[in-house]
N, C-alpha and C positions, 0 to 999 in steps of 0.2 A: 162539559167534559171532565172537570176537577171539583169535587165537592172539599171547597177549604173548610175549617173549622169544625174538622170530621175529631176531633180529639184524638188522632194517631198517634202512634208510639214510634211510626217511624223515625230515623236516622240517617244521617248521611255518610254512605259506603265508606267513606275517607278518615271517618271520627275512632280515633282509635281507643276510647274509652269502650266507643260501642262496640268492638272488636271485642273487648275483654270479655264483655257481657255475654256476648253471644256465646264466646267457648265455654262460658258458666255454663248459658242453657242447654249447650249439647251433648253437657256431664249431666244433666240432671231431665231432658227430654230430646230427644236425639231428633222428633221427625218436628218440633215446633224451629227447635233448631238450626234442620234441613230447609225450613220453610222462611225462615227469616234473612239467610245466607244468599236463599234464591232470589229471594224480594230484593237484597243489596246490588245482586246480580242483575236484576231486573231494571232497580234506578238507573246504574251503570249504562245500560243498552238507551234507556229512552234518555239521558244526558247527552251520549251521542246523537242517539237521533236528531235533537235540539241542534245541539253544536254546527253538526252537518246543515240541517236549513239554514242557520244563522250565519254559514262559509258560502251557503251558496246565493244568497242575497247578501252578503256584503258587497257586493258591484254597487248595488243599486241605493247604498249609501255612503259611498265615497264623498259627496260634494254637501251632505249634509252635517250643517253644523253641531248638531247636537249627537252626529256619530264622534265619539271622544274614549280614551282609556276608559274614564270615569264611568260611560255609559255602557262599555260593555263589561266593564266588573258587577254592575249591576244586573246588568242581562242575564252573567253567570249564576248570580245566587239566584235570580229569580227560575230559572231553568233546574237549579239543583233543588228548591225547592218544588217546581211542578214535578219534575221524577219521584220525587219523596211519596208527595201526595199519590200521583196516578200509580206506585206500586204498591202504598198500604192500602191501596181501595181495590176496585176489579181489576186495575192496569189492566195490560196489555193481552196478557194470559201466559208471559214468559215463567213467571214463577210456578204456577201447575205444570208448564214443560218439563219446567227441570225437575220439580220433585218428584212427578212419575218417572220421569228417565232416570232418577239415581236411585229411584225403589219406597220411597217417602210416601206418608200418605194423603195425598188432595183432599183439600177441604171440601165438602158439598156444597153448591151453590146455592144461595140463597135465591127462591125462588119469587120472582118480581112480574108483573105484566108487562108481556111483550107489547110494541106496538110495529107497527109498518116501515121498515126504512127506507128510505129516499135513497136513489141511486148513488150519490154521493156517501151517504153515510156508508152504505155495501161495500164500496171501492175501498174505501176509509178501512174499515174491519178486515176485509183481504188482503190489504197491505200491512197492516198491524201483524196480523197470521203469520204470513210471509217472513215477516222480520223475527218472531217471534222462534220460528221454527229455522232461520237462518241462523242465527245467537245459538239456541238449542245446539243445534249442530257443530257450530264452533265450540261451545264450551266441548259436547262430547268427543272433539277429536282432540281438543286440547288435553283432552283425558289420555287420549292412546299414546300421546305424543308428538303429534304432528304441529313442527312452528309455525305453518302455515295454514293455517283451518282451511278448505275450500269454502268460497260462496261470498267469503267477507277479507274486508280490507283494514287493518289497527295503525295506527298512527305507533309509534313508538312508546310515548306515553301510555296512549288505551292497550296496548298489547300489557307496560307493566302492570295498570290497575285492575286488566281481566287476569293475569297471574295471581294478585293480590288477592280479590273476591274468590277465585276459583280455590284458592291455598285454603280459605276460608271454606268453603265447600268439602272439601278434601278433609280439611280437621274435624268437622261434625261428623262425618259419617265415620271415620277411623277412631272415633273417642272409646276410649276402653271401658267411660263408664256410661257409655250411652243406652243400656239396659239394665241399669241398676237404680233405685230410688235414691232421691235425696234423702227420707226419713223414712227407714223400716216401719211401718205398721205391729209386724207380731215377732217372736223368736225364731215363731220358725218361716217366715220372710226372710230372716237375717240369716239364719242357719244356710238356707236353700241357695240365698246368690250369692253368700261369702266364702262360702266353701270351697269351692273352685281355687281362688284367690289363696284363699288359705292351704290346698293342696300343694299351689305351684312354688311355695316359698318353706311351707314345712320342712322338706328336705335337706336345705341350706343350712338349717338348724342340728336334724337330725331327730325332731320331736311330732308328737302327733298332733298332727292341723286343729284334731278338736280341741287342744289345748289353746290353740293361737285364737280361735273364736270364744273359748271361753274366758280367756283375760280382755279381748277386747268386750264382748259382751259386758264384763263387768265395767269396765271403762266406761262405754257409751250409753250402758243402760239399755241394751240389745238395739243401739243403733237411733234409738230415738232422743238420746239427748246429747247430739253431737255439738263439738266446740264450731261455735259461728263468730263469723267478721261482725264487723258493729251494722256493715249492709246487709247482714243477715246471710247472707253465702254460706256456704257449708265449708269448713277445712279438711272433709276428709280422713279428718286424724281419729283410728282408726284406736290407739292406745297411746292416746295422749300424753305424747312425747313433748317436752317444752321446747321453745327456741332459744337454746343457750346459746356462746359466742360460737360455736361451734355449726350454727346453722346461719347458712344466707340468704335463704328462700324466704317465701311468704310465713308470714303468720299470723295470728289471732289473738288479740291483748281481751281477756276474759276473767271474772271472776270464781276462784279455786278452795273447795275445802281440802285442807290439808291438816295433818298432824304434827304440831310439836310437842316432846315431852308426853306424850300422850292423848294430848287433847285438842278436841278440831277446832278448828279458828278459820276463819276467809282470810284470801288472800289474792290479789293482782297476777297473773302470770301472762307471758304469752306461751302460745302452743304452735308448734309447725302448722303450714298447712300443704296440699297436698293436690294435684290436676286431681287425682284417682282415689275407690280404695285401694288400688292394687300399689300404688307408689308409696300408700303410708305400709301396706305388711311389708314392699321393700324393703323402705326406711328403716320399720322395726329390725328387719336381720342385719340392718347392713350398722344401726345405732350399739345393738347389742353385741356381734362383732369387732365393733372399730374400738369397743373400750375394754380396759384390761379385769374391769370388778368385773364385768359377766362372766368372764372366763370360767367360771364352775360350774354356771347356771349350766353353761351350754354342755361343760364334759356332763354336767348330769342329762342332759334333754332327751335320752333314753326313759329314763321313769320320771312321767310328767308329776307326780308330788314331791319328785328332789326340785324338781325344773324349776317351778315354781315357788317353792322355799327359799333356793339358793335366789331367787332374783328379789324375793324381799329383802335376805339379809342382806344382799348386794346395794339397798337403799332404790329398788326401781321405786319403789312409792311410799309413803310417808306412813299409810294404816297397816297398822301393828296386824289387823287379822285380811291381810289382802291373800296373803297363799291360801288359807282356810278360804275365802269364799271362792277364790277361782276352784278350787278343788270342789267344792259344793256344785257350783253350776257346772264343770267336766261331769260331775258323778249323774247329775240331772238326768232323768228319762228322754227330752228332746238330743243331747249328745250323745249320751251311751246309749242310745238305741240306734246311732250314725254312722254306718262302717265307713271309712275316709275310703274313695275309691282309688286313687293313688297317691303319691308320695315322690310328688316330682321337684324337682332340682329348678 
């Protein structure tokens, strides 16, 4: 029934390291994401399941000595590991329920020779179904809103942990950057899904979005040589803003060329980091705003070559010719040939 030493990657729904991980993946692949949330979902159901057999023959080891605290904390991890296994393998088939039901896409079944099953085994597989599509339906009404799913019955605990995995369900599919790339490919990748992003914050400013893509383009290197954790994670940061004491969120301790006096040198910095790109162009209006040297930049953000000038001498970046090359890549045939379809606030 459980193929151990399958090399999985599973996790256990409770590890909140793995929690982290996953909201990484559903910034950067939304349906592997959807599919791993389901699987957590899935441990969850067949741990009950266990638990329940194991409530319902405790009678019949009341008078047994080696029934003990001891033995059943055992039982437990051994239980939490059989749900591990049976959901990174075929399990049950709760995890295809739920990825079709929330629109995800089903893996193709890897196709194996059948053989004949024995009556038992049938029964076996129809009550699997059964449960499978019972869960299914709890989760979806837990969807609508209903505290009381029909068909199933949650101990007080199990109602918070299916809260927990579903909240988890809930954040993948709502991830703002769940159709976006971790690492642009070409400029005009970067142009086509940034834009949007860069339309909806332009406005704040008063300046034209293909300006906001062209200083971060020069930033990231049109998106491909974004600031990463030391686990390699992406920060998002979109125009590599540092984390001075004025930020308390995540960041990313990386190595920086910078200019002093003239001449570049490395240097240590950290950089914010960021759930989204859409949280770092935030960031950017609300960084530049909140301090008093922008202040010209922004009266200028009507004509993007004051805009841009006024924000080097304002010290945004340490290279003497950082306005000249944002203004080279605006002037570029992939952005001046870009009419910004609006200009929203």
């Amino acid at each position: 029934m459980i193929k151990t030493g399958s090399g999985s990657n599973a996790q256990l729904y409770s590890d909140l390291a793995e929690l982290q991980k996953l909201k990484a993946k559903a910034r950067t692949d939304s349906d592997e994401g959807l599919r791993l949330a389901a699987q957590q979902f899935e441990q969850l159901f067949v741990n009950m399941l266990l638990k329940s057999m194991r409530d319902a023959n405790a009678a019949f080891g009341e008078d047994n000595f080696m029934n003990s605290s001891q033995t059943k904390l055992f039982q437990g991890m051994y239980d939490n590991q059989i749900a591990m296994e049976m959901s990174s393998n075929q399990g049950i088939g709760l995890t295809d329920v739920l990825v079709r039901q929330l629109g995800g896409k089903v893996q193709e079944p890897t196709k194996v020779e059948l053989k004949p099953l024995d009556i038992q085994s049938r029964q076996l597989n129809q009550a699997f179904d059964q449960a499978a599509a019972i869960a299914a339906s709890a989760l979806l009404a837990k969807a609508e809103g209903q505290e009381n799913p029909p068909g199933i019955t949650l101990t007080e605990e199990q109602q918070s942990t299916v809260k927990e995995v579903f909240q988890q369900l809930s954040e993948v599919k709502a991830s703002p950057q769940a159709d976006l790339p971790d690492r642009f490919e070409s400029p005009e990748e970067f142009v086509e899904k940034l834009m949007p992003l860069a339309e909806k914050v332009a406005g704040e400013l008063g300046v034209d979005p293909r300006v906001l893509l062209a200083q971060s383009a020069l930033e990231t290197g049109w998106g491909r040589h974004m600031v990463r954790s030391p686990d390699g994670s992406n920060s998002n940061n979109l125009f590599n803003i540092k984390a001075d004491r004025r930020w308390d969120g995540a960041s990313a301790q990386v190595s920086t060329l910078e200019f002093r006096g003239g001449v570049a040198q490395r240097e240590n910095a950290a950089f914010r980091s960021y759930e989204s790109y859409e949280d770092s162009f935030r960031d950017y209006v609300s960084f530049l705003k909140g301090s008093s040297r922008y202040q010209m930049a922004i009266e200028s953000a009507g004509d993007p070559y004051d805009y841009v000038r006024q924000l080097q001498d304002a010290g945004y970046a340490t290279d003497p010719k950082y306005a000249e090359k944002i203004k080279n890549i605006f002037e570029g045939e992939l952005l001046a040939s870009r009419t910004p379809s609006s200009k929203e606030s």
